[in-house]
C-alpha positions as CSV (number, residue, x, y, z in Angstrom):
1,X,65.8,44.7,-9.5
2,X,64.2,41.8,-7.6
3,X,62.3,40.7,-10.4
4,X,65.8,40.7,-12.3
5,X,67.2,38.4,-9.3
6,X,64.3,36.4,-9.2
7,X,64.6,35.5,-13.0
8,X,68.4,34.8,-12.6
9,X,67.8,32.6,-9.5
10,X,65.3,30.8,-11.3
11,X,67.4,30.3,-14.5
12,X,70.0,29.2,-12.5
13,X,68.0,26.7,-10.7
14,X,66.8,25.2,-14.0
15,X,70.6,25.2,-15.1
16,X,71.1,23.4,-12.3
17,X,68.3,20.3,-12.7
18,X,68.9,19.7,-16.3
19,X,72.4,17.8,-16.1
20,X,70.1,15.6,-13.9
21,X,66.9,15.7,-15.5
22,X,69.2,14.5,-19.1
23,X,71.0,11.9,-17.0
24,X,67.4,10.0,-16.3
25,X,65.9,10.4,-19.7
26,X,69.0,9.2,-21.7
27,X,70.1,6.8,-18.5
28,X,71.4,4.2,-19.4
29,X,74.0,4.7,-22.7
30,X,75.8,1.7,-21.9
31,X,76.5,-1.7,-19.9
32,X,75.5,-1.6,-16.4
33,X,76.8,-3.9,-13.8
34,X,74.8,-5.8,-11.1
35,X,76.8,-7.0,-8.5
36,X,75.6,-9.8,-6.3
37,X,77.8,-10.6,-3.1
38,X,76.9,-13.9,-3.1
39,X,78.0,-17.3,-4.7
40,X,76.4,-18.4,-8.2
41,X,73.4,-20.5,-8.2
42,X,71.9,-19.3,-4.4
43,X,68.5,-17.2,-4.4
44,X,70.3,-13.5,-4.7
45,X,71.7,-15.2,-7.9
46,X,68.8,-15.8,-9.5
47,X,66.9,-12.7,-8.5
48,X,69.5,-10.6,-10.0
49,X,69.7,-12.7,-13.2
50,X,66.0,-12.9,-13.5
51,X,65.9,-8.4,-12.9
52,X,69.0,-7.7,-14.5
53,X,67.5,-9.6,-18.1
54,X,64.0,-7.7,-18.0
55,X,66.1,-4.6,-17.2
56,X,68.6,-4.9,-20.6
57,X,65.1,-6.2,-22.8
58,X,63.6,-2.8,-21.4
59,X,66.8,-0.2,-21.5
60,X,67.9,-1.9,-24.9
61,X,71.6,-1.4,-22.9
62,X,73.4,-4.9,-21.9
63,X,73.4,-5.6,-17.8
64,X,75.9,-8.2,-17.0
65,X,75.8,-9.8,-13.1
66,X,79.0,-10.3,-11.4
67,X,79.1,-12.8,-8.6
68,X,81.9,-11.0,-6.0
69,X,81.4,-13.8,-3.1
70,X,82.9,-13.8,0.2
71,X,83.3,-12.5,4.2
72,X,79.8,-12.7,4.3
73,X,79.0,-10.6,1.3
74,X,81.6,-7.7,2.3
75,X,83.8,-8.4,-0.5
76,X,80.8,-7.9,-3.3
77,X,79.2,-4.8,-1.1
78,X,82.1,-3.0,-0.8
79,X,83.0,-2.6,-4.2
80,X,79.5,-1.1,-4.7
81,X,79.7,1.5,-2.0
82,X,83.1,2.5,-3.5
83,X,81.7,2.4,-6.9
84,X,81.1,5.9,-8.8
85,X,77.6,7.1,-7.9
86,X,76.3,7.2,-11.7
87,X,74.5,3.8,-11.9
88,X,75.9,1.9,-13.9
89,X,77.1,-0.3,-11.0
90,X,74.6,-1.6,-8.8
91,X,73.9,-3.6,-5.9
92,X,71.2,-6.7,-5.8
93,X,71.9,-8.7,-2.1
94,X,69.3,-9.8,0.1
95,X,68.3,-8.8,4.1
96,X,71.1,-11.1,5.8
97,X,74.1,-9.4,4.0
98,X,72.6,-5.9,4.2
99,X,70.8,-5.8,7.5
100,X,72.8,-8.2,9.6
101,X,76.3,-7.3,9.1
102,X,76.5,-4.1,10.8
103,X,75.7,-6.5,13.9
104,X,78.6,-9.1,12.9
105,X,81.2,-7.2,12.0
106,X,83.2,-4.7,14.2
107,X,85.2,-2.8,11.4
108,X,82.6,-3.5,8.4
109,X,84.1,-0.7,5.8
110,X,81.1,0.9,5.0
111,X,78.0,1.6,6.5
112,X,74.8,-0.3,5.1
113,X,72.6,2.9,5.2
114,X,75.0,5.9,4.8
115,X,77.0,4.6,2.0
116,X,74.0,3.5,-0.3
117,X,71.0,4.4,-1.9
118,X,68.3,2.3,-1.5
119,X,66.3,1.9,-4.9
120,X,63.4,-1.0,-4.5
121,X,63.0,-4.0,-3.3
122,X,62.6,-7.4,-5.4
123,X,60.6,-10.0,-3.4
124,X,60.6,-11.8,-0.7
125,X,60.7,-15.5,-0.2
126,X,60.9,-17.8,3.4
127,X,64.0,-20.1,3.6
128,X,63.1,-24.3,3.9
129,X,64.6,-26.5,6.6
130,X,65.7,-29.6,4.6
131,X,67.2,-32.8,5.4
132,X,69.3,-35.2,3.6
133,X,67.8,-38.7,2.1
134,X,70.2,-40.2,4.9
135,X,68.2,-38.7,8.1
136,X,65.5,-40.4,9.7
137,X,63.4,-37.9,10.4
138,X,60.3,-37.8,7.7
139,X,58.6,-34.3,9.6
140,X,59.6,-31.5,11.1
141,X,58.4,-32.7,14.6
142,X,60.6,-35.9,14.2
143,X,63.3,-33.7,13.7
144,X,62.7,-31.6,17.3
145,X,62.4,-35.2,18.7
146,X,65.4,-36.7,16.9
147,X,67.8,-33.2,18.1
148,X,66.1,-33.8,22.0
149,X,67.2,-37.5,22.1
150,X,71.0,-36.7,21.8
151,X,71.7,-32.9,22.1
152,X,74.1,-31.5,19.7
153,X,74.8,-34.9,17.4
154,X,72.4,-33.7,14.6
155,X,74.4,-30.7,12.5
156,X,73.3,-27.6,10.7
157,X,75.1,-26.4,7.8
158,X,74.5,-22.5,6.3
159,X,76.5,-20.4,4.0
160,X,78.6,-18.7,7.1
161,X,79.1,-17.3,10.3
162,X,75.8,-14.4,10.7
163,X,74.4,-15.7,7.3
164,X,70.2,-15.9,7.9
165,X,70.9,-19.9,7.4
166,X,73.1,-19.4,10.4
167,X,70.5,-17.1,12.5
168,X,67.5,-19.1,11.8
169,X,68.7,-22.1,13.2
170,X,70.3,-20.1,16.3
171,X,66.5,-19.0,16.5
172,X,64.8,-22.3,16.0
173,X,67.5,-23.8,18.9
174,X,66.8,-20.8,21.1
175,X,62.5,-21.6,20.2
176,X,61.9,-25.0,20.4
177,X,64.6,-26.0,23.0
178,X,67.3,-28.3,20.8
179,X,70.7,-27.8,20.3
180,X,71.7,-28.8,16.9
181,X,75.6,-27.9,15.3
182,X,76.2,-25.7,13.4
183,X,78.8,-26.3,10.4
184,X,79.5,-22.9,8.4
185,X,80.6,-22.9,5.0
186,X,81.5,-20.1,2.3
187,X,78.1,-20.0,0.6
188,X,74.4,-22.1,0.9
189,X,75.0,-24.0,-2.3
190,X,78.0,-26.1,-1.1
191,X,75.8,-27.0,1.9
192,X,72.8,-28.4,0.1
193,X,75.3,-29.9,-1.6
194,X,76.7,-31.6,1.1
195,X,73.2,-32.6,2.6
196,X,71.8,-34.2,-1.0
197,X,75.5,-36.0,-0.5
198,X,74.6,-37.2,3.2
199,X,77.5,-35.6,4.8
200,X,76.0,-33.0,6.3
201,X,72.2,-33.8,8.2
202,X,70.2,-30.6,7.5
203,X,70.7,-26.8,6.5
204,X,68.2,-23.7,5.8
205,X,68.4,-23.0,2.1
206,X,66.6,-19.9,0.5
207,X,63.3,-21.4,-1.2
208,X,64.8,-20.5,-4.8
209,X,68.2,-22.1,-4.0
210,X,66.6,-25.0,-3.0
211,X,63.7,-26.2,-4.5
212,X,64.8,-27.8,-7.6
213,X,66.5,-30.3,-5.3
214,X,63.2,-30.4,-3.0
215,X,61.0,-31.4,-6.5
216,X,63.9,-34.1,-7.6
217,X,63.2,-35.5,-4.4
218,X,67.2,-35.3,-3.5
219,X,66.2,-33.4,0.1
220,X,63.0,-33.4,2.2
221,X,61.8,-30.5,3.4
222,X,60.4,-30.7,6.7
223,X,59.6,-27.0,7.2
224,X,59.1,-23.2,6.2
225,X,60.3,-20.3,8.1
226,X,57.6,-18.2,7.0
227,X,54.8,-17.5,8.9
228,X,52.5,-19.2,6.4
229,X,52.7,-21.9,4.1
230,X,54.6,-21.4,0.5
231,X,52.5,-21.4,-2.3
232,X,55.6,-23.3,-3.9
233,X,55.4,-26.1,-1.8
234,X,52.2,-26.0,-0.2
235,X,52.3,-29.3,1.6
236,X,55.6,-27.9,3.6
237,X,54.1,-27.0,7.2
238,X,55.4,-24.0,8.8
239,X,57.5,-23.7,11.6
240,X,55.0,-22.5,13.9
241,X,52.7,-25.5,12.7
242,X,55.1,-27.3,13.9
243,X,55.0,-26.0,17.1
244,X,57.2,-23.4,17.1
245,X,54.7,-20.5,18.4
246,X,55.2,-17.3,16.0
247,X,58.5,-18.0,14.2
248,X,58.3,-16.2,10.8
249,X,61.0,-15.3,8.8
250,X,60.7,-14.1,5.2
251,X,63.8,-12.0,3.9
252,X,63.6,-9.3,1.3
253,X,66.1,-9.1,-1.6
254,X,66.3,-6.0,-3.2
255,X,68.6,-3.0,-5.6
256,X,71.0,-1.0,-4.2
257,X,73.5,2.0,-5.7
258,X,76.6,3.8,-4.3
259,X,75.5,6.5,-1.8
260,X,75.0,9.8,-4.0
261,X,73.0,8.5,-6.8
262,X,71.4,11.4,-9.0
263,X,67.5,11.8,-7.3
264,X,66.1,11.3,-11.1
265,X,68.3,8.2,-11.8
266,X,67.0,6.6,-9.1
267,X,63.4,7.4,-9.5
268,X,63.9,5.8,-13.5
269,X,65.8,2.6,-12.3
270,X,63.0,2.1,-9.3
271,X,60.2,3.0,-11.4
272,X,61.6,0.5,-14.3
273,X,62.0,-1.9,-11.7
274,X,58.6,-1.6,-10.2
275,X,57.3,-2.0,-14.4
276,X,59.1,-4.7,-14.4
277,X,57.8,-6.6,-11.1
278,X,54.5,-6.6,-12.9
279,X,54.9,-8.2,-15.8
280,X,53.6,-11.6,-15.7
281,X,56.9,-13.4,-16.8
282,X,58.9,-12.1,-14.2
283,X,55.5,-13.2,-11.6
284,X,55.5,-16.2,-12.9
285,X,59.9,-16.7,-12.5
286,X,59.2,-15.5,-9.0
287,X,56.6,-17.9,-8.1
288,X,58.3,-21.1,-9.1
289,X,61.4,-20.1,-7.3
290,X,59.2,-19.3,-4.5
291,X,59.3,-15.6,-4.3
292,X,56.6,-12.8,-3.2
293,X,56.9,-9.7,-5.1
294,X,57.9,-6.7,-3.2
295,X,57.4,-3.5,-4.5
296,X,58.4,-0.3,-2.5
297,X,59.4,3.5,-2.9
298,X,63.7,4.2,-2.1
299,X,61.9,5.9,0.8
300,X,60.3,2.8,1.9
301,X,63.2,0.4,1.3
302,X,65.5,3.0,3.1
303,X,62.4,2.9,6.1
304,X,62.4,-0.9,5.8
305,X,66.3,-1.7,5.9
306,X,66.5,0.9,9.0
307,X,64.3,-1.3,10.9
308,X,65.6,-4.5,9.7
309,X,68.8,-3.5,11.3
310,X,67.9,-3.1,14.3
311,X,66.0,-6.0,14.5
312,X,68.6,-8.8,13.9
313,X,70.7,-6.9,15.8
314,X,69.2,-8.2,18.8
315,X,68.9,-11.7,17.4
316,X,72.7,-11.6,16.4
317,X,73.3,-10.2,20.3
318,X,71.3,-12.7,21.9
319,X,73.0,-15.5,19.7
320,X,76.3,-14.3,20.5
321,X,77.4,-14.8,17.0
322,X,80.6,-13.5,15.3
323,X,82.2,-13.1,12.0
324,X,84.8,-15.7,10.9
């Protein structure tokens, strides 16, 4: 009789892993959708454009990115946590929508670790200070000098209220003793648009984001948050060359699905992904918009995001910084 139990229990366990087990090997049978939270043309953009074409080439299925902008990435991350757990709608955002917002907003309506699954990260990449044609500061320590002479004149802009543009100048004023404004707008590209324009003196921009303009000589860039210097712009000191002791700042970007995702879908899209990272194409994409790969188990993202959390949570706390 236990033998008989034994072999039932075991049938029905097998029963039970092969609705999953078919899900993964014929995943995916149509379109899947990236969402990205953030405005066209910024660095989670191109990440997901860049990811999202290798991943349709390799599936042979069409992945189409839809940009869902706004509150700080909210809007975009929402939908995916509400979004049925199958994947074929996922989530590509960056470290300063998922990790910071729990900090900067009270009623966020979802929580970033509870209501996702965490799939692999992309790459990561340091963000540039730059400066408008129009400023007269030609280094980074000019700048310190130029924010010291007149306290609060010289402006910041950054893509909103929490944003890691935001953060890393609140960190930089806090570091090297300046007190620059800050000028928040809906998304980074309208403020590097506003400093090629001269209307606005200097912003953080993502190096992806930024770099064409850096190249086309339309901004300088005076320094990198990133505790060493960028391969893509190796003449760039950093921060803490500058004389900003241990500043270092290099966000991840990374895949995301609704909370509930099938174990063996998740293993296929992060071991696709991981594939993917390799290929020397998508290395070379990454390095001329700046980026490190970043390869990691859900486990280790899930690990990674955890900590992240907590740690701009006491940057956002010591800032005193809230959402719009």
């Amino acid at each position: 009789m236990k033998v008989v139990r034994s072999l039932i229990a075991g049938v029905a366990a097998a029963w039970a892993l092969w609705p999953s087990c078919l899900m993964a090997e014929d995943f995916p049978t149509r379109l899947v959708r990236i969402v990205v939270p953030q405005s066209p043309g910024g660095a989670t953009d191109t990440f997901a454009r860049t990811i999202g074409q290798k991943l349709s080439e390799h599936w042979k299925q069409p992945v189409v990115i839809e940009n869902r902008a706004g509150a700080g990435g909210v809007i975009g991350t929402e939908s995916v946590a509400k979004a049925p757990a199958d994947g074929y709608t996922l989530l590509v955002t960056y470290e300063g929508s998922q990790a910071i917002n729990p900090s900067l907003y009270e009623n966020l309506p979802f929580d970033s670790i509870k209501d996702f699954t965490p799939i692999g990260t992309i790459a990561t990449t340091p963000f540039l200070l730059i400066v408008g044609q129009k400023v007269q500061a030609k280094t980074f320590q000019e700048f310190l000098a130029l924010a010291r002479t007149d306290p609060g004149k010289m402006n910041y802009g950054s893509a909103g209220n929490g944003s890691v543009n935001h953060l890393l100048g609140e960190m930089l004023q806090v570091e090297a003793g300046i007190r620059i404004t800050h000028v928040p707008y809906k998304g980074a590209p309208q403020a590097i648009s506003d400093v090629i324009g001269g209307h606005l003196d200097s912003a953080f921009a993502s190096a992806p984001s930024v770099i064409a303009s850096v190249q086309q000589g339309l901004v300088r860039a005076l320094a990198v948050s990133s505790g060493k210097r960028a391969a893509i712009s190796p003449d760039t000191p950093t921060i803490a060359e500058g004389g900003v002791k241990d500043f270092d700042v290099s966000p991840w970007w990374g895949i995301f699905g609704p909370a509930g995702l099938p174990p063996s879908v998740v293993s296929k899209i992060s071991a696709d992904l991981a594939e993917i990272q390799k290929a020397p194409d998508v290395l070379e994409v990454l390095a001329k918009q700046g980026g490190t790969p970043l390869i990691s188990s859900p486990e280790q993202f899930r690990n990674l995001l955890a900590k992240d959390i907590a740690k701009w949570a006491k940057t956002v706390k010591a800032a005193g910084v809230k959402a719009n």
